[in-house]
C-alpha positions as YAML, in Angstrom:
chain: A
units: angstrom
residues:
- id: 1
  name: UNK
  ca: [41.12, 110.14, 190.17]
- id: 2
  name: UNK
  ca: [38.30, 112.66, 189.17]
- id: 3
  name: UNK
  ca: [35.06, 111.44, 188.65]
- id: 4
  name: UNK
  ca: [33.76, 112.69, 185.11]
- id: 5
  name: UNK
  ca: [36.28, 113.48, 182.26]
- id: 6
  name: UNK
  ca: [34.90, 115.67, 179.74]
- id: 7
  name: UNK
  ca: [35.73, 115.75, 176.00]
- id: 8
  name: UNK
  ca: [35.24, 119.12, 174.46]
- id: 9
  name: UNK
  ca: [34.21, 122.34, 175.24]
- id: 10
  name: UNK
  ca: [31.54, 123.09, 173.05]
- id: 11
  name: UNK
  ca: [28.04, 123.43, 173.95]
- id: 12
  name: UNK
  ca: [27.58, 120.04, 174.60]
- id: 13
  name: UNK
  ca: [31.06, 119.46, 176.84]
- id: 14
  name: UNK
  ca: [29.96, 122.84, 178.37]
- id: 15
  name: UNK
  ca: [26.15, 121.99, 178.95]
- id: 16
  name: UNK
  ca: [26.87, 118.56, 180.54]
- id: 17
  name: UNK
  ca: [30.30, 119.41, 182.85]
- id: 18
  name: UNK
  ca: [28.19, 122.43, 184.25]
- id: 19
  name: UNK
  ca: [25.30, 120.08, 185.01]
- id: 20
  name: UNK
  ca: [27.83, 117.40, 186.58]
- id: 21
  name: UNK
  ca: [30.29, 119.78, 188.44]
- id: 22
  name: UNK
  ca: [27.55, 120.44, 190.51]
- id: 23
  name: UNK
  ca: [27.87, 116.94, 192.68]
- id: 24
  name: UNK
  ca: [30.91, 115.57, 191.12]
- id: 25
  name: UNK
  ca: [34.64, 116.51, 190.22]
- id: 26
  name: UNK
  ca: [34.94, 117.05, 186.70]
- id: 27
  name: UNK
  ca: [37.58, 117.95, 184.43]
- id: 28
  name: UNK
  ca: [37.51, 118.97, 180.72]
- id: 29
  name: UNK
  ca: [39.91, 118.21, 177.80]
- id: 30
  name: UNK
  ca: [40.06, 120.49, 174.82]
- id: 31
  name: UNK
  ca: [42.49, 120.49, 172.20]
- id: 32
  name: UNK
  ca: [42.57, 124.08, 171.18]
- id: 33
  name: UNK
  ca: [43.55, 127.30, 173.32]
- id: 34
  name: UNK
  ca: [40.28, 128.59, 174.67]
- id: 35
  name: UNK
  ca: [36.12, 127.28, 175.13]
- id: 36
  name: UNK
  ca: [33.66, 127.15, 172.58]
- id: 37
  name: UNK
  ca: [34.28, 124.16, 170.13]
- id: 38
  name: UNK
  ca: [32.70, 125.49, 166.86]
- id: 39
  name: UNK
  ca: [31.55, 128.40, 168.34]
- id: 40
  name: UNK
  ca: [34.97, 129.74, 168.71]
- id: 41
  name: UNK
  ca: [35.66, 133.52, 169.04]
- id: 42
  name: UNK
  ca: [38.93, 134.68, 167.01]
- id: 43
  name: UNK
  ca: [40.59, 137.53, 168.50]
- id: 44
  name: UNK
  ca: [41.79, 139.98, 166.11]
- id: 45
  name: UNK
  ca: [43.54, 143.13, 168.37]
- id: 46
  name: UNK
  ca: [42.23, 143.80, 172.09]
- id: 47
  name: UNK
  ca: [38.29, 143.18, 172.11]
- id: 48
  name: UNK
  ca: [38.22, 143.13, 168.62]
- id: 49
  name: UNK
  ca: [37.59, 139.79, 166.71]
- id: 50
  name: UNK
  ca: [35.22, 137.17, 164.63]
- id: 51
  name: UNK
  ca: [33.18, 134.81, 164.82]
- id: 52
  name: UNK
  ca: [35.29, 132.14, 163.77]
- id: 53
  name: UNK
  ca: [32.41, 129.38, 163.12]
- id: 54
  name: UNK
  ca: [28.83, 129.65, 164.89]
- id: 55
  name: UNK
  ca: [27.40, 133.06, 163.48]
- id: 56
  name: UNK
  ca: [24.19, 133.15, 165.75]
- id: 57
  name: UNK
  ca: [21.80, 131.34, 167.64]
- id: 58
  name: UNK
  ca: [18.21, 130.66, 166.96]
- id: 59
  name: UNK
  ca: [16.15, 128.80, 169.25]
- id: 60
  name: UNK
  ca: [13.13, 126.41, 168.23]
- id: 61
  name: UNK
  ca: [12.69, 123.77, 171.05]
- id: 62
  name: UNK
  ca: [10.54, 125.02, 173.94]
- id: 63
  name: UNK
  ca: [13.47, 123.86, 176.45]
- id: 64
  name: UNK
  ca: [16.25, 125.94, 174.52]
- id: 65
  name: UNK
  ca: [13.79, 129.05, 174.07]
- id: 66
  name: UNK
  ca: [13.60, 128.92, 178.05]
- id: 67
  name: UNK
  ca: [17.36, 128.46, 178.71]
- id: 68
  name: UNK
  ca: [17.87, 131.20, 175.66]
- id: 69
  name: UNK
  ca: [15.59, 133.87, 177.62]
- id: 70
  name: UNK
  ca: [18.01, 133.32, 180.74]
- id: 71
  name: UNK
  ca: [21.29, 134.34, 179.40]
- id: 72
  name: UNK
  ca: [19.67, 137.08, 177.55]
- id: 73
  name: UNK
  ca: [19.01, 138.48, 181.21]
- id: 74
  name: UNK
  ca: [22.27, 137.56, 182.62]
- id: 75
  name: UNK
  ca: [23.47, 139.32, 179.27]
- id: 76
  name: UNK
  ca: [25.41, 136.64, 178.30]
- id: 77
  name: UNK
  ca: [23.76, 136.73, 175.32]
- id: 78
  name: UNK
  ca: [21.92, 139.63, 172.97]
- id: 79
  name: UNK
  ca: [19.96, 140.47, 169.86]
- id: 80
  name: UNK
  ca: [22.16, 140.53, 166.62]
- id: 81
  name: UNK
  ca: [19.83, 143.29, 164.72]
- id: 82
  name: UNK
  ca: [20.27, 145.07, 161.44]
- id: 83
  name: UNK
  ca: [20.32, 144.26, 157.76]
- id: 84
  name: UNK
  ca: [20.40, 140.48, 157.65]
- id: 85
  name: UNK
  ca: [19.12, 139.86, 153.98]
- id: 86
  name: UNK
  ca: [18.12, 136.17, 152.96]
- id: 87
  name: UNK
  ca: [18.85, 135.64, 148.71]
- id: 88
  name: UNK
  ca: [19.13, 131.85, 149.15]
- id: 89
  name: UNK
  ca: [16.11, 130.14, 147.04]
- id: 90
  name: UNK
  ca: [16.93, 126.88, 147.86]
- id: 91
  name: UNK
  ca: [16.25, 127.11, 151.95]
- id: 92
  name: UNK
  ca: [12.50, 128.06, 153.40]
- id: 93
  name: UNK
  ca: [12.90, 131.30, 155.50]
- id: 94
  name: UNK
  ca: [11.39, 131.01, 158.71]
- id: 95
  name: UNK
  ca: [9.60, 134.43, 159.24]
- id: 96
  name: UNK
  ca: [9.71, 134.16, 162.94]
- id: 97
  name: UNK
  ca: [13.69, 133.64, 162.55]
- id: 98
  name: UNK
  ca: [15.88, 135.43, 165.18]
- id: 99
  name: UNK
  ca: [19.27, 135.77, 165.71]
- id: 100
  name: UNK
  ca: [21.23, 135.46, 168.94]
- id: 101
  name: UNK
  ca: [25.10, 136.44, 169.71]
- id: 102
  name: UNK
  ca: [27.45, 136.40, 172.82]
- id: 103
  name: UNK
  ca: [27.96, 139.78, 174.13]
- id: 104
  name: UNK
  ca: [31.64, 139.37, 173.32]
- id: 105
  name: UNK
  ca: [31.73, 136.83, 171.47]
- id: 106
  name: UNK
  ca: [29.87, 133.29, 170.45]
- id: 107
  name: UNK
  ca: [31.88, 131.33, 172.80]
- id: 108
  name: UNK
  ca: [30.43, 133.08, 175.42]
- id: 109
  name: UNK
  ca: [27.78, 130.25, 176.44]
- id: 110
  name: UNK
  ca: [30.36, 127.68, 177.18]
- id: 111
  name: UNK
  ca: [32.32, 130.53, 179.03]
- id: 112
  name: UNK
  ca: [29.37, 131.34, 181.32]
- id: 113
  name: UNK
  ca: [28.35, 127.36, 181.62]
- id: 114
  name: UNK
  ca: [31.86, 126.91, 182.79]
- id: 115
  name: UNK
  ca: [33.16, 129.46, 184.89]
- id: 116
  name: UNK
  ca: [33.23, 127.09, 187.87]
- id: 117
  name: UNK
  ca: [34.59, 124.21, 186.00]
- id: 118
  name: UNK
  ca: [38.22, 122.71, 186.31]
- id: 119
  name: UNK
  ca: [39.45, 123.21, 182.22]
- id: 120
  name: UNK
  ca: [42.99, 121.50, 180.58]
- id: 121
  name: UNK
  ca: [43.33, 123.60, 177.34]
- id: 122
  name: UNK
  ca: [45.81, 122.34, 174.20]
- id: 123
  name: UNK
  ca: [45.46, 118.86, 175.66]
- id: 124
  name: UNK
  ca: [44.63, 116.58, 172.56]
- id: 125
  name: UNK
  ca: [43.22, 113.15, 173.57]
- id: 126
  name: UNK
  ca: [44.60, 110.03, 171.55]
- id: 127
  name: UNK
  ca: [43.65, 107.17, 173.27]
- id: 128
  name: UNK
  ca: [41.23, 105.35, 175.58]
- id: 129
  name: UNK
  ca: [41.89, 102.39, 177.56]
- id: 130
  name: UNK
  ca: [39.32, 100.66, 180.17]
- id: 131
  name: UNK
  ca: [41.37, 98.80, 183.03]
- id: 132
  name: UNK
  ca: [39.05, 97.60, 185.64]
- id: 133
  name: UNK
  ca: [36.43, 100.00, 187.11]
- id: 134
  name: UNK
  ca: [37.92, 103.05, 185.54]
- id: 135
  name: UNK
  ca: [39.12, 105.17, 182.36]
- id: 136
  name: UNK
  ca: [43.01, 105.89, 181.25]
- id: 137
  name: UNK
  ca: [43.36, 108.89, 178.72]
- id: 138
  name: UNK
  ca: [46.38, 108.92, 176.72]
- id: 139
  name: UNK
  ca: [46.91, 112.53, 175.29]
- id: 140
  name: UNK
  ca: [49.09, 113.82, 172.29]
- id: 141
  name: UNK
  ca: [51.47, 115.67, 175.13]
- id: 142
  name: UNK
  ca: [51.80, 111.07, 176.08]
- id: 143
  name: UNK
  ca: [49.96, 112.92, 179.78]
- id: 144
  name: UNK
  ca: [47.69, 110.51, 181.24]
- id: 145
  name: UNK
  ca: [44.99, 110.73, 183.13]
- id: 146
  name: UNK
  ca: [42.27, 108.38, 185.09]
- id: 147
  name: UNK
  ca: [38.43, 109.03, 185.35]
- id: 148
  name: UNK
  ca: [35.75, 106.61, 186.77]
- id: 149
  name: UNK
  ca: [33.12, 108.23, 184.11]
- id: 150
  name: UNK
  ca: [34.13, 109.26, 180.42]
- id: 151
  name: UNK
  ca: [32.34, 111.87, 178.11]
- id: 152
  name: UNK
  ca: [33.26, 112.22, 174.76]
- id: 153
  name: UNK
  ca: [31.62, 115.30, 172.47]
- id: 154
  name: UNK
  ca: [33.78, 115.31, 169.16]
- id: 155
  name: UNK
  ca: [32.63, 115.35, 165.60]
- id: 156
  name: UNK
  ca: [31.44, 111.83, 164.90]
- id: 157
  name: UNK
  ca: [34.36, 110.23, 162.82]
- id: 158
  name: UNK
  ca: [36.54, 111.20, 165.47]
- id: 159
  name: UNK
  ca: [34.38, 109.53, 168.57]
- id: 160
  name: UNK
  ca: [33.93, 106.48, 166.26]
- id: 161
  name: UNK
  ca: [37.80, 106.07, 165.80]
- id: 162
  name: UNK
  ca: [37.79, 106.59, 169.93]
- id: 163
  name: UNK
  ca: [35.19, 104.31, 171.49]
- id: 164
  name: UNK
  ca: [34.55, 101.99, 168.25]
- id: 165
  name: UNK
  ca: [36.08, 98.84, 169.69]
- id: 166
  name: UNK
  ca: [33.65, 100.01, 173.07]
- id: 167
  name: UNK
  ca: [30.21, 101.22, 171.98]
- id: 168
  name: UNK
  ca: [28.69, 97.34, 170.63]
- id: 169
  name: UNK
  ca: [25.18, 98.69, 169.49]
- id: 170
  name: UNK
  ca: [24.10, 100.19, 166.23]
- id: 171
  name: UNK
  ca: [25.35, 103.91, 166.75]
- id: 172
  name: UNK
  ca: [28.21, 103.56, 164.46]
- id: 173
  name: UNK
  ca: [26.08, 102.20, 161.83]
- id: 174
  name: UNK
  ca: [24.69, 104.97, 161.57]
- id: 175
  name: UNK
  ca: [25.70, 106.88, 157.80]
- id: 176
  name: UNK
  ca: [26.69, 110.63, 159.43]
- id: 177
  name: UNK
  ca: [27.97, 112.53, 156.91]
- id: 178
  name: UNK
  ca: [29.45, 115.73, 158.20]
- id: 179
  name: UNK
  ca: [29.28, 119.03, 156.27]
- id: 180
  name: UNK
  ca: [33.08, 120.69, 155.62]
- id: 181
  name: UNK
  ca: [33.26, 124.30, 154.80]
- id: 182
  name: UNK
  ca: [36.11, 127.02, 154.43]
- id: 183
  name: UNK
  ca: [35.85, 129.96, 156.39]
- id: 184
  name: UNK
  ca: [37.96, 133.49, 155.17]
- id: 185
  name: UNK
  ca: [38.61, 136.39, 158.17]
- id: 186
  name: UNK
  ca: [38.86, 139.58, 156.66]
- id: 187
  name: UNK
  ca: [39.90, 142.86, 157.34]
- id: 188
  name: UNK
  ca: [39.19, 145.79, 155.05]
- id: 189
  name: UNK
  ca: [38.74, 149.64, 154.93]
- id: 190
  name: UNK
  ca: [36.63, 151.32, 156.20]
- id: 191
  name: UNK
  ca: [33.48, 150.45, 153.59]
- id: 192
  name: UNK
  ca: [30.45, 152.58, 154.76]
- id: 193
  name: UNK
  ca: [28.36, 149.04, 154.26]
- id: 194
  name: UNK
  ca: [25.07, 148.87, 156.43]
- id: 195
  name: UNK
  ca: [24.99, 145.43, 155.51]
- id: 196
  name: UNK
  ca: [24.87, 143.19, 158.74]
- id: 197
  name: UNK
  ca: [24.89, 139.58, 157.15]
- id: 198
  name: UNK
  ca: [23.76, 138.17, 153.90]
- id: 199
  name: UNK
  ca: [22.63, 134.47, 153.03]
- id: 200
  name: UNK
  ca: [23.76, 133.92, 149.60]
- id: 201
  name: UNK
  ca: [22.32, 132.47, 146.61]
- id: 202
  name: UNK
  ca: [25.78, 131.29, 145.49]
- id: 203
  name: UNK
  ca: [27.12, 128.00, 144.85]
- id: 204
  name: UNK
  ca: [30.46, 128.80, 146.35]
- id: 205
  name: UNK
  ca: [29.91, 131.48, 149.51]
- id: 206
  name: UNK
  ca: [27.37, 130.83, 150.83]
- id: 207
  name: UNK
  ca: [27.59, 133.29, 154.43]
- id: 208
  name: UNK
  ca: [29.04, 136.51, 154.56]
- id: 209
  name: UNK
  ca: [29.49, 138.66, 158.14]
- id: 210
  name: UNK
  ca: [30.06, 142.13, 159.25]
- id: 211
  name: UNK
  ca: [31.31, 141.44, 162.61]
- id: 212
  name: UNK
  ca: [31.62, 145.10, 163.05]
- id: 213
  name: UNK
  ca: [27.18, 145.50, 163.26]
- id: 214
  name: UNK
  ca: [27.81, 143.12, 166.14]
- id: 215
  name: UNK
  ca: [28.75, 146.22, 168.10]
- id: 216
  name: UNK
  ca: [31.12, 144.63, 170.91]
- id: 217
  name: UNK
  ca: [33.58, 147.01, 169.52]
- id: 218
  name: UNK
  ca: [34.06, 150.02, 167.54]
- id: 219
  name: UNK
  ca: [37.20, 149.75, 165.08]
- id: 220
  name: UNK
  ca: [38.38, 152.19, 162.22]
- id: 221
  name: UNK
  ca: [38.46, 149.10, 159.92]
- id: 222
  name: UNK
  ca: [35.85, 146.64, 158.99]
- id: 223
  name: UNK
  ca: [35.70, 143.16, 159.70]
- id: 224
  name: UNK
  ca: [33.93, 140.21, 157.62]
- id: 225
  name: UNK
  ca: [33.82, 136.75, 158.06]
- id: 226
  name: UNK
  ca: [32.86, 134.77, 154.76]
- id: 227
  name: UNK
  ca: [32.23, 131.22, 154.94]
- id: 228
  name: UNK
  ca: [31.85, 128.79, 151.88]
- id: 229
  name: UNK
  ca: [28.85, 126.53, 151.21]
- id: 230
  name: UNK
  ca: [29.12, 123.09, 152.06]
- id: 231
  name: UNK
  ca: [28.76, 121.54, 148.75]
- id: 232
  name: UNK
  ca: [32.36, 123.91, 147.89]
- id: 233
  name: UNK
  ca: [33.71, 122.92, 151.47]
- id: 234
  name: UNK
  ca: [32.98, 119.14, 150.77]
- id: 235
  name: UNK
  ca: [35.21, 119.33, 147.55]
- id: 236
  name: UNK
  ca: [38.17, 121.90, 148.72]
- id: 237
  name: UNK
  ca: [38.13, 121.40, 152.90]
- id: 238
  name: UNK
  ca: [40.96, 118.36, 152.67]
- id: 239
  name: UNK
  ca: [43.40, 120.39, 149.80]
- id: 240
  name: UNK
  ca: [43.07, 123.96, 150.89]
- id: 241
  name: UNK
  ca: [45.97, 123.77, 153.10]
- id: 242
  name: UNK
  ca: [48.57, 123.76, 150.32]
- id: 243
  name: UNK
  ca: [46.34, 126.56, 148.49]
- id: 244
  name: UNK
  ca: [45.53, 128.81, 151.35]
- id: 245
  name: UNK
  ca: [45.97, 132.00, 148.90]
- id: 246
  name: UNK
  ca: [43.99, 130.56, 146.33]
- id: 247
  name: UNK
  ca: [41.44, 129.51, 147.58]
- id: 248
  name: UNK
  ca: [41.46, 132.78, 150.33]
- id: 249
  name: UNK
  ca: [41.16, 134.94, 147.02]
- id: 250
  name: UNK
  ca: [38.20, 133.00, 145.54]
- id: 251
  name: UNK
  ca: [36.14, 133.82, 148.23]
- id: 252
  name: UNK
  ca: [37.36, 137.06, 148.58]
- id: 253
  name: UNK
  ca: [36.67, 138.02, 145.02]
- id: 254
  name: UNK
  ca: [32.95, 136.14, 145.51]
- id: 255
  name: UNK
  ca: [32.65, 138.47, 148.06]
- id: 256
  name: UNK
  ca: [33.03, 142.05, 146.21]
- id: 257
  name: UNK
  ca: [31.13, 140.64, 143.45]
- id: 258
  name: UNK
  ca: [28.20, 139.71, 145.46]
- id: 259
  name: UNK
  ca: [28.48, 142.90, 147.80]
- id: 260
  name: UNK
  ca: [29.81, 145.48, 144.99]
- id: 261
  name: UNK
  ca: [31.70, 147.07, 148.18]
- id: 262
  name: UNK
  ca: [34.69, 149.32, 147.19]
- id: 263
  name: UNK
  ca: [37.49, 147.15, 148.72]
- id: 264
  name: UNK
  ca: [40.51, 149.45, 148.87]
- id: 265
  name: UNK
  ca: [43.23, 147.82, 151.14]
- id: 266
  name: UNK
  ca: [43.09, 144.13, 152.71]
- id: 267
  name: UNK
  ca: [45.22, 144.40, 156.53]
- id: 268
  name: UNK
  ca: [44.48, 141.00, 157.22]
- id: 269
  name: UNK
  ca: [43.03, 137.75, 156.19]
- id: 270
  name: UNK
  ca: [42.89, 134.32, 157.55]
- id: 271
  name: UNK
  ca: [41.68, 130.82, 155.95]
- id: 272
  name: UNK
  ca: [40.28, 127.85, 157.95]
- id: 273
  name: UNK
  ca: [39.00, 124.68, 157.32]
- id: 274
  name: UNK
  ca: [36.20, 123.24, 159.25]
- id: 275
  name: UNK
  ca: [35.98, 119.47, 158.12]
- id: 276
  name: UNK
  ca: [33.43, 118.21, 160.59]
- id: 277
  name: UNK
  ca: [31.37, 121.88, 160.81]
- id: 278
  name: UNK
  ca: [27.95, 120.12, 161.32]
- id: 279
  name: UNK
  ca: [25.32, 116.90, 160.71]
- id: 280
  name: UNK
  ca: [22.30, 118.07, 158.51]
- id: 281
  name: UNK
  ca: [20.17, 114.42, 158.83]
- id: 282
  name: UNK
  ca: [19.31, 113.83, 162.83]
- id: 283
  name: UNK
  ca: [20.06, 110.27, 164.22]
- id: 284
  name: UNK
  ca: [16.74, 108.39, 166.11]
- id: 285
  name: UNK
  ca: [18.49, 108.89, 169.43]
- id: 286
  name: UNK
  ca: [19.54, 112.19, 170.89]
- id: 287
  name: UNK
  ca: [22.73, 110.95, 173.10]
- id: 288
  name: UNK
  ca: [24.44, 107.47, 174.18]
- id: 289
  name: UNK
  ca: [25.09, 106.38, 177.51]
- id: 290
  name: UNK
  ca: [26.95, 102.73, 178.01]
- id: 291
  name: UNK
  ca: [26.09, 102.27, 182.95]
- id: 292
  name: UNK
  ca: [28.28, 99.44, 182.32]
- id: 293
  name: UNK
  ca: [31.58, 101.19, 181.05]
- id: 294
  name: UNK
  ca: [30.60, 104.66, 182.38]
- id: 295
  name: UNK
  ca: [30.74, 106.20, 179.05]
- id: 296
  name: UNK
  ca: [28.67, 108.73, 177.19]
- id: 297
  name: UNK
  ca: [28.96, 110.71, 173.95]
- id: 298
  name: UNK
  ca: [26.87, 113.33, 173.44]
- id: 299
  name: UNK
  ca: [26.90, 116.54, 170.52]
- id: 300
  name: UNK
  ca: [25.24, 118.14, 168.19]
- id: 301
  name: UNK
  ca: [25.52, 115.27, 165.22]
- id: 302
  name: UNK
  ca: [23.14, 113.33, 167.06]
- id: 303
  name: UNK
  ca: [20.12, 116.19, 166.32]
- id: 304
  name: UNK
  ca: [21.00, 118.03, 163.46]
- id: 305
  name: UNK
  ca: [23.50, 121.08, 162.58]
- id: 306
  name: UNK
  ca: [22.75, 123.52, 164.97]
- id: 307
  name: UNK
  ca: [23.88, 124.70, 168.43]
- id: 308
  name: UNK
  ca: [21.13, 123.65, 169.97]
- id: 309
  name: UNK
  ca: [20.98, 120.36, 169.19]
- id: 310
  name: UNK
  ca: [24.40, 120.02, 171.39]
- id: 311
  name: UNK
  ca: [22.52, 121.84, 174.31]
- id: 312
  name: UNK
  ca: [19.66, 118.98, 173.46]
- id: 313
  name: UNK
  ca: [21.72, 116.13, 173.29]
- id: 314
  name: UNK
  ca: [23.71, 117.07, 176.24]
- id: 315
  name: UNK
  ca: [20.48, 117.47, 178.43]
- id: 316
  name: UNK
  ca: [19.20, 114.02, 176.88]
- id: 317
  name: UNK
  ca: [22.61, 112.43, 178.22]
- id: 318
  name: UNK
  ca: [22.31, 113.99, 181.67]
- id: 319
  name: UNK
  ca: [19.26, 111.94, 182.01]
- id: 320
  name: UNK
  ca: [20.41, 109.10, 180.84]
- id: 321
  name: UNK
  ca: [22.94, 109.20, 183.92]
- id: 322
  name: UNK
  ca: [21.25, 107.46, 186.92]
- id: 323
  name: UNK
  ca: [23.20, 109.89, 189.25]
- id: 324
  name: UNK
  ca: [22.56, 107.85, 192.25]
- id: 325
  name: UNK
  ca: [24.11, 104.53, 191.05]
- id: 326
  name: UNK
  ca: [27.21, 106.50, 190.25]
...
């Protein structure tokens, strides 16, 4: 029986099984093939790929500026520069903004946080059940396993269909919506673009990416990652499966309208939908931690929509844990 099981490897699974593995055996779950959560890394051919979700990091908490500086000199992590331009008139621009990226790809943070870390990949969780002094895990696959401690870092609807009956205080009473958008991997000619990223002022894309001023890789093709507002992922993130061209084109053609790039030849393109992409209102509590039942839920819903509130909630769990009555 190990002693933590970890749901999730995003930043906040990552954050709080490195910070664990330490003194304790500790095994993380994730559904889908590889580390990262949201921050996922798409590969396209050899080192060549996207940014599936998480486009950058920029820090703001004191504690997350200081972890930040670390992996920059570990180069885990490095300065996205270029032509970022910012046309959106409904968001304040910071003017001390930054943005971070893996070296090789976003993903890289939970990579480096768990290197040492015992990970089960494609392993969907489906059920919970508490039978005495310890945790059985039902997965998808019907594998079980049994933990003493339980961690749970999913998108909120999903953690309150898991530990609902469990958690008996007012977390689930809380009103999280989660922001949905559609996200469209692209693949074009060569365009002669110096354009790095652009924040839209439109109502339907809202992001658009050249992965290729990244520079992780040099390609004869460009690649561009275009990602839907929220208010148009809200609407058309539960139907697009049945639509994938149509709604694939929309944002396409939003795309050369808003760049005016000469788009010659497409080689590839990819839709996804991310239903439960991020929180945009922060809770009153960072984390939850139940001594009694040995179970904790901690992610980024509880602070807000970015990366680093996952780090923050993580850390605010780990405290929570009285290590030495475990």
């Amino acid at each position: 029986m190990i002693d933590f099981a970890v749901i999730g490897s995003g930043i906040s699974g990552a954050t709080i099984s490195n910070k664990l593995n330490k003194k304790y055996s500790v095994q993380v779950f994730e559904k889908a093939k590889g580390v990262g959560g949201r921050s996922s890394f798409k590969r396209y051919k050899d080192k060549v790929g996207f940014d599936h979700g998480l486009q950058y990091i920029s820090p703001r908490s004191k504690e997350f500026k200081s972890f930040v500086k670390k992996l920059i000199k570990k180069k885990v992590i490095k300065h996205w520069t270029g032509n970022h331009e910012f046309l959106n008139e409904r968001v304040k621009r910071d003017k001390k903004h930054i943005k971070l990226i893996g070296v090789r790809g976003n993903n890289d943070i939970s990579k480096y946080l768990l290197k040492n870390v015992n990970c089960d990949f494609q392993t969907e969780l489906s059920e919970i059940f508490r039978k005495g002094d310890y945790w059985t895990l039902k997965f998808k696959d019907n594998s079980i396993t049994y933990s003493k401690n339980l961690i749970i870092t999913a998108p909120f609807p999903q953690v309150k269909k898991l530990t609902s009956k469990f958690v008996k205080t007012e977390l689930f009473k809380n009103k999280v919506k989660m922001n949905s958008s559609l996200t469209v991997l692209l693949v074009t000619n060569k365009t002669g673009s110096n354009l790095s990223s652009l924040f839209t002022n439109d109502n339907i894309l809202g992001w658009i990416s050249n992965e290729n001023s990244k520079k992780r890789f040099k390609y004869n093709k460009d690649l561009w990652v275009l990602q839907s507002t929220y208010e148009y992922g809200g609407k058309h993130t539960d139907k697009y499966r049945d639509k994938r061209n149509f709604y694939t084109r929309v944002l396409i053609n939003k795309f050369t309208k808003l760049t005016k790039l000469k788009i010659k030849k497409i080689y590839f393109s990819h839709i996804h939908g991310w239903k439960y992409s991020s929180n945009s209102k922060p809770l009153k509590v960072e984390s939850y931690w139940d001594k009694k039942l040995k179970l904790g839920i901690c992610a980024d819903w509880f602070g807000g929509p970015r990366l680093e509130n996952g780090w923050l909630s993580a850390n605010s769990l780990y405290k929570k844990i009285n290590i030495k009555n475990l």
